[in-house]
C-alpha positions in Angstrom: -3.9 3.1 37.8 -6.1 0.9 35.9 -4.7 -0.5 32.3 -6.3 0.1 29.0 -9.0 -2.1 28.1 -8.1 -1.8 24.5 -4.8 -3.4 24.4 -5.2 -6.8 25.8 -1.4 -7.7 25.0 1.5 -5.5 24.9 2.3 -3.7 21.1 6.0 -4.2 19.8 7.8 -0.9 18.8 8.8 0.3 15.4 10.0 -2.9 14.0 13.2 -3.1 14.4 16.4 -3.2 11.7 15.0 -5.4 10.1 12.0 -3.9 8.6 13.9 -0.2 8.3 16.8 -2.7 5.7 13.5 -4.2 3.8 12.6 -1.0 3.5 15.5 0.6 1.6 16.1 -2.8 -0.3 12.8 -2.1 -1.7 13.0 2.0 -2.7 16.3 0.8 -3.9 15.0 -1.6 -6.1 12.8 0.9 -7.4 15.0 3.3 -7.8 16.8 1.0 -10.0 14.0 0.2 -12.5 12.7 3.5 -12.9 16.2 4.4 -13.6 16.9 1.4 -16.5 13.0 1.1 -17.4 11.6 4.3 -17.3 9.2 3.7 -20.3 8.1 0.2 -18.5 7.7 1.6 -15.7 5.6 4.6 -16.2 2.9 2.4 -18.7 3.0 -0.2 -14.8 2.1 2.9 -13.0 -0.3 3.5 -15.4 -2.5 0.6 -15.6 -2.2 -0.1 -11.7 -4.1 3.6 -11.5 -6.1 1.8 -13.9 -7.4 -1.2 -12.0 -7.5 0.6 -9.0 -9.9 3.6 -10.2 -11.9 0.6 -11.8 -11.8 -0.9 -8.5 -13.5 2.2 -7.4 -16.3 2.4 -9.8 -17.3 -1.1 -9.6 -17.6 -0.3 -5.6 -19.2 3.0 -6.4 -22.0 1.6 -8.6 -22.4 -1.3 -6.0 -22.9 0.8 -3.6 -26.0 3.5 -5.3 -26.8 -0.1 -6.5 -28.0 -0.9 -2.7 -29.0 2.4 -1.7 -31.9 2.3 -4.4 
């Protein structure tokens, strides 16, 4: 049976422990500021929706800017 064309070297699994431990040590750190700076935290999560549906309009207007 022939091999795959599309994989021209061999894919590692799911990362191992180590990635799964980074993992919880960041929802855990999370966790933790929501819990002691809720206010802080909400008004962060606030202005990165910000940026990022800015980021979208700038890309938006580029865009129809082309397709005129």
């Amino acid at each position: 049976m022939a091999k795959n064309p599309m994989m021209p070297f061999p894919m590692k699994g799911s990362g191992g422990a180590a990635k799964k431990v980074l993992g919880l040590l960041f929802v855990a750190a999370l966790v933790v500021l929501v819990v002691k700076q809720p206010t802080e935290s909400a008004q962060w999560v606030k202005d990165g929706w910000s940026v990022a549906m800015s980021a979208v309009d700038s890309v938006s207007t580029f865009l129809t800017g082309l397709a005129r």
